[in-house]
C-alpha positions as CSV (number, residue, x, y, z in Angstrom):
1,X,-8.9,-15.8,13.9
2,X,-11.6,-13.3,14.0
3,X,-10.7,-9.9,14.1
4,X,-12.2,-6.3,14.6
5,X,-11.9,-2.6,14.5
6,X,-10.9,-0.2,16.8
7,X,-10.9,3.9,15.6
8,X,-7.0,4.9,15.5
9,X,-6.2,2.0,14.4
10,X,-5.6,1.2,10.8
11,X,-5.3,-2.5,11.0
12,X,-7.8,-4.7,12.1
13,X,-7.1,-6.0,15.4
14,X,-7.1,-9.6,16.4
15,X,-10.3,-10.3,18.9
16,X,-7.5,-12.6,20.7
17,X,-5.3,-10.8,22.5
18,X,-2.2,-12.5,24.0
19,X,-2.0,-11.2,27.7
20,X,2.0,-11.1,29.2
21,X,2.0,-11.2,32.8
22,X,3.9,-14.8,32.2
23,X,6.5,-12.8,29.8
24,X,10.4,-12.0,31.3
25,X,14.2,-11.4,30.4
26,X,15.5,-14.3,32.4
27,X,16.4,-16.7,29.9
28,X,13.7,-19.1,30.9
29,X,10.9,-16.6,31.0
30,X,12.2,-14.8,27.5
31,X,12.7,-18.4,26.1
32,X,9.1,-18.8,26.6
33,X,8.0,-15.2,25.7
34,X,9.4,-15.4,22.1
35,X,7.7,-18.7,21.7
36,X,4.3,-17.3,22.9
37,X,4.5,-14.5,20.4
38,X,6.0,-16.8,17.3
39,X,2.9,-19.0,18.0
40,X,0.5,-16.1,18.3
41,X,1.5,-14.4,15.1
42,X,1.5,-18.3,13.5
43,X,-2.2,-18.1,14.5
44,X,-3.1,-15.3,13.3
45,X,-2.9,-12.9,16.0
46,X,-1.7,-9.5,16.0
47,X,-2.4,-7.6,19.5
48,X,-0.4,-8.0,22.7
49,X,-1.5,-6.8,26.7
50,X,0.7,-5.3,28.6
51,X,1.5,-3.1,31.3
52,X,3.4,-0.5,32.5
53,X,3.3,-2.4,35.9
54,X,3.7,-5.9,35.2
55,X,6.7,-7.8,36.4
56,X,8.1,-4.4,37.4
57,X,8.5,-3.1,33.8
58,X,10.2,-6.9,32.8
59,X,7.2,-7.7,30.9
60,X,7.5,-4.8,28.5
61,X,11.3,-5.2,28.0
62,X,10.8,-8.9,27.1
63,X,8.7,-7.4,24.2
64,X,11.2,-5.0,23.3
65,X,14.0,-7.7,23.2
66,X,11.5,-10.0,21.0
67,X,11.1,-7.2,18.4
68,X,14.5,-5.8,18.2
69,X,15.5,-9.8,17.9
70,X,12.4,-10.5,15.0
71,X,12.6,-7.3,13.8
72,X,9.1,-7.5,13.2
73,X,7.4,-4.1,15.6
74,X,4.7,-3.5,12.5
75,X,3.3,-7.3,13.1
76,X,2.2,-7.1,16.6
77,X,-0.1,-4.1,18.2
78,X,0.4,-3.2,22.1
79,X,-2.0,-2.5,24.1
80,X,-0.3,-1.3,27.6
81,X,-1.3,0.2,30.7
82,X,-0.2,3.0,32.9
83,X,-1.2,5.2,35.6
84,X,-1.2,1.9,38.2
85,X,-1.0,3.1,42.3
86,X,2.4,1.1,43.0
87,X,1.3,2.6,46.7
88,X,-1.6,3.4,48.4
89,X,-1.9,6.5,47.1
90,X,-3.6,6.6,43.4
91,X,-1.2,8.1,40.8
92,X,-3.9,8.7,37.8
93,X,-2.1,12.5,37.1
94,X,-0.5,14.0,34.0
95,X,2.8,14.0,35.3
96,X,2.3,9.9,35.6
97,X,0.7,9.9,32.7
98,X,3.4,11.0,30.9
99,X,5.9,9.4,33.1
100,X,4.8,5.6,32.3
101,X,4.4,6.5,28.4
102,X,7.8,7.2,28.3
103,X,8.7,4.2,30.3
104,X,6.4,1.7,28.2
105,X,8.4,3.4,24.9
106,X,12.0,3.1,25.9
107,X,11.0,-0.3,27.1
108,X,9.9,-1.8,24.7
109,X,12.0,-0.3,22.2
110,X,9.7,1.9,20.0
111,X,8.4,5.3,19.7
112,X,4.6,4.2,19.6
113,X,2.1,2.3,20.8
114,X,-1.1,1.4,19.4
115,X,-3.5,1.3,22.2
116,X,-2.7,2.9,25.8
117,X,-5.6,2.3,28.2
118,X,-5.5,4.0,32.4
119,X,-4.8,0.6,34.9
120,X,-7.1,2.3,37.7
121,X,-8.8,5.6,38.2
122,X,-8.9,8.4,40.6
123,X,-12.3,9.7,40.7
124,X,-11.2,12.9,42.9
125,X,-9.0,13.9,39.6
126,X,-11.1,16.0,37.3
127,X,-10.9,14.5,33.4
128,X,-9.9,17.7,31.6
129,X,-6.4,17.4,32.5
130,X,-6.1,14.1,31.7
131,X,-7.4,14.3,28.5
132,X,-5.1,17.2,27.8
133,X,-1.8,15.2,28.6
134,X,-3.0,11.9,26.5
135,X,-3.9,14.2,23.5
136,X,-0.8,15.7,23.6
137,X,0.7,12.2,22.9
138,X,-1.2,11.2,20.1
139,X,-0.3,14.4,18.6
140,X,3.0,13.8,19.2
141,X,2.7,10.2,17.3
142,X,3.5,8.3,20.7
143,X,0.1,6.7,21.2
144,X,-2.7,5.8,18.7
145,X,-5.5,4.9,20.7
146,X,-6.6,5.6,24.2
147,X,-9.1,3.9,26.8
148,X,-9.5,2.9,30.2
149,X,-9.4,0.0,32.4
150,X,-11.6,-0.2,35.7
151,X,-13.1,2.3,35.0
152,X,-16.6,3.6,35.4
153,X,-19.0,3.9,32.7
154,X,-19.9,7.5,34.1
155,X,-16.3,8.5,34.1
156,X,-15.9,7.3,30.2
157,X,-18.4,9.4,29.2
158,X,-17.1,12.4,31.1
159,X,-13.8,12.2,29.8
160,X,-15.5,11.7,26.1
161,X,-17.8,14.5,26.6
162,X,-14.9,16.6,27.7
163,X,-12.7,15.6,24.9
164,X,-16.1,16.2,22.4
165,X,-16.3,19.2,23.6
166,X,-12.4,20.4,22.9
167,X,-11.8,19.0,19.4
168,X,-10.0,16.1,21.5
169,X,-9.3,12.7,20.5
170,X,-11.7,10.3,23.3
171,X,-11.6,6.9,25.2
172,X,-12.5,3.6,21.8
173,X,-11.5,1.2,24.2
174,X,-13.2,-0.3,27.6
175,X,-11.6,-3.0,29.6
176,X,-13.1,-3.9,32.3
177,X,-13.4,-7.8,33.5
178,X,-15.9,-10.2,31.8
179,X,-16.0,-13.5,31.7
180,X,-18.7,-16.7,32.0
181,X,-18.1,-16.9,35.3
182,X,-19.3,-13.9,37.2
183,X,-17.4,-12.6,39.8
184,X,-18.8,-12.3,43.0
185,X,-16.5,-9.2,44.2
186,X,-13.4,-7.6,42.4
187,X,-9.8,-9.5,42.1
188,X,-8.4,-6.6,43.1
189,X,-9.0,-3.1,44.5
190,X,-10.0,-0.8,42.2
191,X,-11.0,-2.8,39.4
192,X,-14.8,-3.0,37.6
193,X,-17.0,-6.1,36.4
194,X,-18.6,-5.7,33.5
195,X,-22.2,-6.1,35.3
196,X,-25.9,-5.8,33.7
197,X,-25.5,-1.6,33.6
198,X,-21.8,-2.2,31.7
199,X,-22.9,-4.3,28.8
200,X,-26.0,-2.3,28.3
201,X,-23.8,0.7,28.4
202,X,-21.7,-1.4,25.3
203,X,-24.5,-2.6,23.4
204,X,-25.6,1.0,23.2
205,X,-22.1,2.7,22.7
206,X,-21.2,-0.1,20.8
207,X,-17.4,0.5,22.3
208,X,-15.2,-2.3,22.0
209,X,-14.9,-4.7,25.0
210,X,-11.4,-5.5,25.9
211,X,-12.3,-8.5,28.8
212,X,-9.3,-9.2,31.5
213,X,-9.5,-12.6,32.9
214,X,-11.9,-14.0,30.1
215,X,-11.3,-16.9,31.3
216,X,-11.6,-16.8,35.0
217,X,-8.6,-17.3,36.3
218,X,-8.7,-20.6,34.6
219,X,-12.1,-21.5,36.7
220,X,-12.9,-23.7,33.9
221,X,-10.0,-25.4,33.6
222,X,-10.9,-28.6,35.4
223,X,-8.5,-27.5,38.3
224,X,-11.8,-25.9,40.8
225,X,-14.4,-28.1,41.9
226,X,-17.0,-27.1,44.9
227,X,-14.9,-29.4,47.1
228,X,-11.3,-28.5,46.4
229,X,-10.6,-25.5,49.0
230,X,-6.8,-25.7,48.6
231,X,-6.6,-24.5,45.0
232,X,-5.9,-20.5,44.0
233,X,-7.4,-18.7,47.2
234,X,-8.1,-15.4,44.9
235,X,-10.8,-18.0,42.6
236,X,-12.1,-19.5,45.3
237,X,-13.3,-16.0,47.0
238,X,-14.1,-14.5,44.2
239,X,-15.7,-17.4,41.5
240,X,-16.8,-20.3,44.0
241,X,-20.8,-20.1,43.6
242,X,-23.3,-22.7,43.1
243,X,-24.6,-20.8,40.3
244,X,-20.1,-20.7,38.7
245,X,-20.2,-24.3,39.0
246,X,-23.9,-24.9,37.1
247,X,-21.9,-22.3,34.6
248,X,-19.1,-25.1,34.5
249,X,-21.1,-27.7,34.2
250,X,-23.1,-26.6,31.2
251,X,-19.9,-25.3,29.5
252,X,-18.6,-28.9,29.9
253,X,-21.7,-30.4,28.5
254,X,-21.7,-27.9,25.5
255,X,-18.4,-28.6,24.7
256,X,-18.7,-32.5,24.7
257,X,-21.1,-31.7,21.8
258,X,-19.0,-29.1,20.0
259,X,-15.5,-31.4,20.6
260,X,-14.2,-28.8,23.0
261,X,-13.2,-28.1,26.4
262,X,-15.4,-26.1,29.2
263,X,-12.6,-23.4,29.0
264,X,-12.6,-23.3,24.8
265,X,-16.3,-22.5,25.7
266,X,-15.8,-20.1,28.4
267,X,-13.4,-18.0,25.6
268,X,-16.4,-18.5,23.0
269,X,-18.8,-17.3,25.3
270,X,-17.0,-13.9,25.7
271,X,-16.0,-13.3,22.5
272,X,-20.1,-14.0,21.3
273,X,-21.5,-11.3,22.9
274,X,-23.9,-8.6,21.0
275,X,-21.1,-6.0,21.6
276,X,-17.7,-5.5,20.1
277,X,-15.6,-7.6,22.3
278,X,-11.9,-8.4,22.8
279,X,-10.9,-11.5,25.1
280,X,-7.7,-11.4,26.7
281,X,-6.1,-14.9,27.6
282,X,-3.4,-15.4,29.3
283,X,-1.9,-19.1,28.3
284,X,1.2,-19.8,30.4
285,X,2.7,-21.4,27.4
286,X,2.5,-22.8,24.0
287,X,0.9,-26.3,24.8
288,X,-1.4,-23.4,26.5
289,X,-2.1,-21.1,23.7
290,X,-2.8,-23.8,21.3
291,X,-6.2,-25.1,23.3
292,X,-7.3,-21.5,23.9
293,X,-6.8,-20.6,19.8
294,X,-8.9,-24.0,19.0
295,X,-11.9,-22.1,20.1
296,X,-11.2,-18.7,19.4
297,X,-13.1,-19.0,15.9
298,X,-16.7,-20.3,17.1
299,X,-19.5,-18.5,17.2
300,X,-21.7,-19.6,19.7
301,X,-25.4,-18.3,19.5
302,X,-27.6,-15.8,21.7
303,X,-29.3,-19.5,22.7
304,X,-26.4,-20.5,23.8
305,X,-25.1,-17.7,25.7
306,X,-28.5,-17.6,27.5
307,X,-28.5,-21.2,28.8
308,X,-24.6,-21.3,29.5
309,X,-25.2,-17.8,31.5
310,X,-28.5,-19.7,33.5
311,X,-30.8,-17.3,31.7
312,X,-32.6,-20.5,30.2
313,X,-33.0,-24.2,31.5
């Protein structure tokens, strides 16, 4: 397991980070969360995604019934979300700000969290205020860390710049979506792609990359193919490409030489770039997590990045 560092955070941080949109409380779903993490922490991971949002707030109580039942909170570092427009209209304020925080803790069952990132952004909201309200956490000892996801790189740095300017703690996290596989349009409203501008904007900040859907969706999984149009509708529109599929293909090919899977290759790529970078993956299950963690320790070189991203022959 490689791992990394992220400022606030005294422990190094696992570069694998075990996305929960699959955790629950029904029995089934919990059954399967507390295997995920037992496995997770087995491999030598130590940083969980989450969201304020996700399965209506079931996601974060399955996390705090795993570590009231392990007892074992100072293993595992969260990373949640907040601020997420549940309706059309955005709700990136103070007021929600500090309303999800306090959801997030009395979910999950503790009085921190390690790494709380905005889900979306309001550009129209000025950053002063928001910087204010998320300070006032982390002096408080409720949050260690704060960042954004989807966000713009023009709005980090005006919300840094403001926080340089008044002594205040700044965004050391960016998660925005990267993966092998370029996106031709956003999953979802409101989100960013880590295009050409973004990861020049990281290899000169050096700011850690936290990638959502590293892995596409699970576009290289062996489940898309240019002819199969009754697959995931949400891959289809947004990875099927001629150029995806020659991404597939040489992933395929370069892990029939490495004994691996295009998909172990598709988690190598991202976690091989010349940036800080995080890769979320989201295994529905053990059998899951156990082909994804195979790969997580390769290296792959710039060579190979280039020719698996079509930027050699």
């Amino acid at each position: 397991m490689k791992y990394g560092t992220v400022e606030g955070i005294k422990q190094q941080v696992s570069r694998a980070v075990l996305g929960s949109m699959v955790f629950g409380t029904d029995p089934e779903r919990l059954a399967n969360t507390y295997a995920l993490l037992d496995e997770f922490l087995k491999a030598g991971g130590n940083c969980i995604d989450t969201a304020h949002g996700y399965g209506g707030g079931k996601s974060e109580e399955a996390i705090g019934q795993y570590f009231e039942a392990r007892g074992n909170r100072d293993k595992l570092m969260v990373e949640t979300k907040g601020c997420h427009p549940y309706s059309p209209e955005p709700r990136v304020t103070p007021e929600a700000i500090r309303a999800d925080v306090g959801d997030s803790l009395r979910r999950m069952k503790t009085h921190y969290v390690d790494m709380w990132l905005f889900h979306r952004d309001n550009p129209a909201v000025p950053v002063g205020p928001l910087c204010d309200e998320l300070n006032s956490h982390i002096a408080a000892g409720r949050i260690r860390a704060i960042g954004a996801s989807n966000w713009s790189t023009q709005r980090i740095d005006a919300f840094n710049e403001y926080a340089h300017k008044k002594g205040l703690k700044g965004f050391v996290i960016n998660s925005p979506h990267l993966s092998l596989a370029q996106a031709k349009e956003p999953m979802w409203g409101g989100c960013t792609i880590a295009d050409a501008p973004t990861l020049a904007w990281h290899r000169n900040t050096r700011m850690p990359l936290f990638a959502w859907s590293s892995q596409a969706r699970g576009f290289f999984s062996g489940r898309f193919a240019p002819d199969k149009l009754d697959g995931d509708k949400d891959v289809i529109r947004v990875y099927y490409s001629p150029e995806n599929f020659e991404r597939l293909r040489r992933a395929g090919e370069l892990g029939k030489k490495k004994g691996l899977t295009a998909i172990q290759i598709a988690a190598a790529y991202v976690m091989s770039q010349d940036f800080p970078t995080w890769c979320l993956i989201g295994p529905a299950n053990v059998e899951e997590l156990k082909v994804s963690a195979a790969a997580l320790d390769l290296e792959l070189t710039p060579e190979e990045c280039r020719w698996l991203n079509l930027e050699s022959k």
